[in-house]
C-alpha positions, 0 to 999 in steps of 0.5 A: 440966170440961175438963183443962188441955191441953184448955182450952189448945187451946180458948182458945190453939190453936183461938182463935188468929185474930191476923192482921196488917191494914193501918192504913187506914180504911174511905174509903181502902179503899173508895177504892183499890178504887173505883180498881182495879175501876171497873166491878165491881158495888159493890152491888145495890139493887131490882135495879139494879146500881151500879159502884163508879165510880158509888158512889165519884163519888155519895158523894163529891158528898155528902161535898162537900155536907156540907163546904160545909155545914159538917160534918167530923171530930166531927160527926154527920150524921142520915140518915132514908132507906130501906134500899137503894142511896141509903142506903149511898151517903149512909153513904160520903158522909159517911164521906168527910165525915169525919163520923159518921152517925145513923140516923134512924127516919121512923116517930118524930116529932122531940120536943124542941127546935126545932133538932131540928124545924128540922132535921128540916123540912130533911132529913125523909122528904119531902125525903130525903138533902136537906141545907142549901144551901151556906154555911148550916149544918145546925142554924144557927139560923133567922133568919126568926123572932126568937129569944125570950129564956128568961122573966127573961134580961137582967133580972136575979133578981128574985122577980118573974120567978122561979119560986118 
C-alpha cells in the first residue's frame, strides 16, 4: 500500500506529461515538412529509399485519384496492398483525400453482397492500389448487367409471393 504523499507523486508528479501540441492534422503536418526537407528520406522500403517530395507528389496523385472517383470527407477507401512503400503512399493519398482507410486482408475472399465483390474485382490483389476510372464511383452499381428485383417488389403482398 502506498501512503498518500507517495501515490501523489506517482499519479501527479511522475505522470505529469501535458504538453501543449499544435491544432493541426496529420496532412498539414506531412505536408509542411514535405515542404521544408524536400529530399530528406521520408521512408525506406525493400531498401529503396523515398524523399518526402517524392511521397508527398505520389500521395497527392492518389488523393487526386480518389476525389475524381468521388470519395472525400466520410468515406472509407479499402486498401488491399503489401506492406512497404506503396502502402504507406496510398495511407497519405487518402488522407490527403479527406478519407479514412480500411486495411484489406488479400488472404480473406469478400462474402457478401455483390458490391463487395464488385468492388473487390476492381481494386483486388491482382490489380493493387487500382482505383475506378474517373467519373465512375467506387461501388456504383454496375450497369453491364440488369439489376433484379428482390422476389414480390412492385407487386404488392400477396400470400402468393410471400414467404410464409
Amino acid at each position: 500500500m502506498l501512503d498518500y504523499d507517495d501515490r501523489a507523486l506517482i499519479l501527479d508528479g511522475w505522470n505529469d506529461t501535458a504538453t501543449e501540441v499544435e491544432a493541426a492534422t496529420f496532412v498539414e503536418l506531412f505536408e509542411r515538412w514535405a515542404a521544408q526537407t524536400p529530399d530528406a528520406v521520408a521512408l525506406v522500403a525493400d531498401g529503396t529509399p523515398v524523399t518526402y517530395a517524392e511521397l508527398d507528389a505520389q500521395a497527392g496523385r492518389i488523393a487526386g485519384a480518389l476525389l475524381a472517383a468521388g470519395a472525400g470527407a466520410e468515406s472509407v477507401v479499402g486498401l488491399c496492398l503489401p506492406r512497404g512503400a506503396r502502402m504507406i503512399t496510398a495511407i497519405v493519398g487518402v488522407w490527403k483525400a479527406g478519407a479514412a482507410y480500411l486495411p484489406l486482408d488479400a488472404r480473406f475472399r469478400p462474402t457478401g453482397s455483390p458490391s463487395c465483390r464488385r468492388q473487390r474485382r476492381q481494386t483486388g490483389p491482382d490489380r493493387p492500389g487500382r482505383v475506378p476510372a474517373a467519373g465512375r464511383r467506387a461501388g456504383a452499381p454496375d450497369r453491364r448487367r440488369p439489376r433484379r428485383r428482390p422476389r414480390g417488389a412492385g407487386r404488392g403482398f400477396t400470400p402468393a409471393n410471400s414467404r410464409t
